[in-house]
C-alpha positions as CSV (number, residue, x, y, z in Angstrom):
1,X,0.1,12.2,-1.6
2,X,-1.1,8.7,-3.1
3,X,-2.5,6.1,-0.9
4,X,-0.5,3.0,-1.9
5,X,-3.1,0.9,-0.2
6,X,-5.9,2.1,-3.0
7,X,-4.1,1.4,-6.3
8,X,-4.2,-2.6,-7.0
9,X,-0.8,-3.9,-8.4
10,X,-0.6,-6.9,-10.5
11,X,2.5,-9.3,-9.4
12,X,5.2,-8.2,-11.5
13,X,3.7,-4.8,-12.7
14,X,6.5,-1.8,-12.6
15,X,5.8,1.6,-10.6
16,X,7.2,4.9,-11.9
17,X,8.7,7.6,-9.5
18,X,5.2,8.7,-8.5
19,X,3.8,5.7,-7.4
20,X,7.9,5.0,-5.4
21,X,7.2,8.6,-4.0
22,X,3.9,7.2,-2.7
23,X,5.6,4.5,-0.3
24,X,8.7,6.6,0.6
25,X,9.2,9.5,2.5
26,X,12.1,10.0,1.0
27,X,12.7,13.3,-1.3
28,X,15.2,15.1,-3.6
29,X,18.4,15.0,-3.3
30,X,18.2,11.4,-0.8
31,X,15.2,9.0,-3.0
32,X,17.9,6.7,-5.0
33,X,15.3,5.1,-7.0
34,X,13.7,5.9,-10.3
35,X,11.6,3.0,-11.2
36,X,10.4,-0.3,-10.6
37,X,11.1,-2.5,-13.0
38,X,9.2,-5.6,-11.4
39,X,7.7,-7.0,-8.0
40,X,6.6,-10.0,-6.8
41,X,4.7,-8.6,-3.2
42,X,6.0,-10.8,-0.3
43,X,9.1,-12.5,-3.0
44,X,11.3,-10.1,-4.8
45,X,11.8,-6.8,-6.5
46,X,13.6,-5.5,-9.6
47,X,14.6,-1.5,-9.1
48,X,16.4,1.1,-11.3
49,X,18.6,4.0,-10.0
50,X,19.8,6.2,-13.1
51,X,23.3,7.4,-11.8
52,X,24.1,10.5,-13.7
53,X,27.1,13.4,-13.1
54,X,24.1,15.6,-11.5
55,X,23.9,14.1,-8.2
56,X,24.8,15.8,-5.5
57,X,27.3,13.6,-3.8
58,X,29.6,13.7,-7.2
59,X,30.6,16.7,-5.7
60,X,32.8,15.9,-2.9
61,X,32.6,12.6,-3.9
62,X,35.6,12.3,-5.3
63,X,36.4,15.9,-7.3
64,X,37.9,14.3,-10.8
65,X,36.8,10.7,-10.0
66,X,33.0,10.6,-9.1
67,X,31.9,7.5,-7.7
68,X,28.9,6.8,-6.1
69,X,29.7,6.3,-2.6
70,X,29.2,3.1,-1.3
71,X,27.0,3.6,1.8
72,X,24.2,5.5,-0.8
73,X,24.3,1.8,-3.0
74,X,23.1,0.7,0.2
75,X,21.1,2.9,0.7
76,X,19.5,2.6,-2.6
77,X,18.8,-1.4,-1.9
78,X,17.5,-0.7,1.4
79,X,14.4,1.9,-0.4
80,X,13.9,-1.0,-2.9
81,X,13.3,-3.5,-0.4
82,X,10.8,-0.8,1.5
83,X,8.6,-0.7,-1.7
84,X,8.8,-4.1,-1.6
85,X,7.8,-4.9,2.1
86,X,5.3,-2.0,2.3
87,X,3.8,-4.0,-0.5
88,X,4.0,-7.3,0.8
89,X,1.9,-6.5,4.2
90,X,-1.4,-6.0,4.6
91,X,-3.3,-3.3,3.2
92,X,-4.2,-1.9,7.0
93,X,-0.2,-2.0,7.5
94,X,1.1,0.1,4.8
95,X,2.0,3.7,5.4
96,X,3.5,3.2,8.7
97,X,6.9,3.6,8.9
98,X,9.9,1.1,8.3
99,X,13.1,1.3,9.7
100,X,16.8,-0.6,9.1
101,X,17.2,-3.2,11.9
102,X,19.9,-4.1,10.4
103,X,22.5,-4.7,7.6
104,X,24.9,-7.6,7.4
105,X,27.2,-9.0,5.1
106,X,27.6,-6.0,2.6
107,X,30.1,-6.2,0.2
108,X,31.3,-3.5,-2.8
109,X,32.6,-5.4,-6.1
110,X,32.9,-2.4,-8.4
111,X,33.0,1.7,-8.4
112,X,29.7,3.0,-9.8
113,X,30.3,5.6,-11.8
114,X,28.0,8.6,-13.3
115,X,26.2,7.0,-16.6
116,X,25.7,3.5,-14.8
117,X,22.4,2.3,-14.3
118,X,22.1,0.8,-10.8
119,X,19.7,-2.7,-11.3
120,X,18.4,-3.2,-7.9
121,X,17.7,-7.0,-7.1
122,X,16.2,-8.0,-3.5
123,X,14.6,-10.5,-2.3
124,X,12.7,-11.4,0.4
125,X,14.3,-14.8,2.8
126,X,12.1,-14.1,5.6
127,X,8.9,-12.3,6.6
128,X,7.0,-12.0,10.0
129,X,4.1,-9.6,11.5
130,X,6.4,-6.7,11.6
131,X,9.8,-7.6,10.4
132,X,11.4,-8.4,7.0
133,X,15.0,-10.3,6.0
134,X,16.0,-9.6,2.3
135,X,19.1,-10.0,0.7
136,X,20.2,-8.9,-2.9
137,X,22.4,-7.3,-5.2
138,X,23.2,-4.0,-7.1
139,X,24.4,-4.8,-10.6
140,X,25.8,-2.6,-13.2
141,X,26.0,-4.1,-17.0
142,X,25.1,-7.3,-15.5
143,X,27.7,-7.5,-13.5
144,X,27.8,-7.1,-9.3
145,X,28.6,-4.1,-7.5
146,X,27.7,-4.5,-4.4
147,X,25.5,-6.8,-2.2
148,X,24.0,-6.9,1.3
149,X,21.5,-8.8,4.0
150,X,18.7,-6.5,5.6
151,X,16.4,-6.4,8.2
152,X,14.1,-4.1,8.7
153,X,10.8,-3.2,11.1
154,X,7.3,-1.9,10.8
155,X,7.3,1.1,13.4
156,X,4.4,2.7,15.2
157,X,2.6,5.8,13.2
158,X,2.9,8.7,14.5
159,X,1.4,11.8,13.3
160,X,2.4,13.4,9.9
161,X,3.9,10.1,8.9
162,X,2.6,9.1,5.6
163,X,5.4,6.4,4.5
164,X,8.3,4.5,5.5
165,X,11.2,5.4,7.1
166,X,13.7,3.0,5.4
């Protein structure tokens, strides 16, 4: 696996799914990102999540009228804004895992439907040692489908973790 603390990133330079796959532990079918489109480490990031009538959760989800469920737009945000804290702390800091603390005042706007692209848009309102705020929004066609406050937390590292938990 890539050491995300060895490759240097320019402010606003985009990471594919490989470089994404470095700072999550997440795998097929649950990472909900596909790109970076831009960060700013310790300000904002700009993510893409191709939806596409392939996923997993279209099955059940609803038979005859897919829509991406609401808690994996979420969920898709909250992976966005763990590339983007595990990139905004220090380079001794990244790798351990990050966990939800919380999320607050999440709002859906709009069904995201199978040939949507999901435009992630986070940014960070407040930052400490170990814990992150961020808000933002996940837009379709320019237009909002859902939004949402976060928290999150650095945890401890424990063996065999390589990335965050978020």
């Amino acid at each position: 696996m890539a050491d995300p603390t060895t490759a240097p990133q320019t402010p606003a330079s985009p990471l594919d799914i490989r470089r994404i796959l470095a700072y999550l532990p997440h795998r097929y079918p649950f990472i909900l990102l596909d790109r970076v489109l831009e960060m700013r480490p310790g300000d904002r990031i700009r993510a893409l999540k191709n939806v596409t009538i392939n996923e997993p959760f279209f099955q059940g989800h609803f038979p005859g009228l897919p829509i991406m469920p609401g808690v994996l737009i979420v969920e898709a945000m909250g992976q966005a804004g763990g590339v983007l804290f595990m990139e905004s702390l220090p380079p001794e800091k990244r790798g351990l895992p990050v966990y939800f603390m919380s999320i607050d005042k999440v709002r859906f706007r709009r069904p995201v439907v199978p040939g949507d692209q999901l435009i992630l848009d986070l940014h960070i309102l407040k930052s400490r040692a170990k814990a992150v705020k961020m808000e933002g929004v996940a837009l379709v066609d320019g237009a909002k489908a859902a939004e949402a406050q976060f928290m999150a937390t650095i945890g401890e590292e424990t063996p065999g973790e390589e990335a965050s938990a978020l």
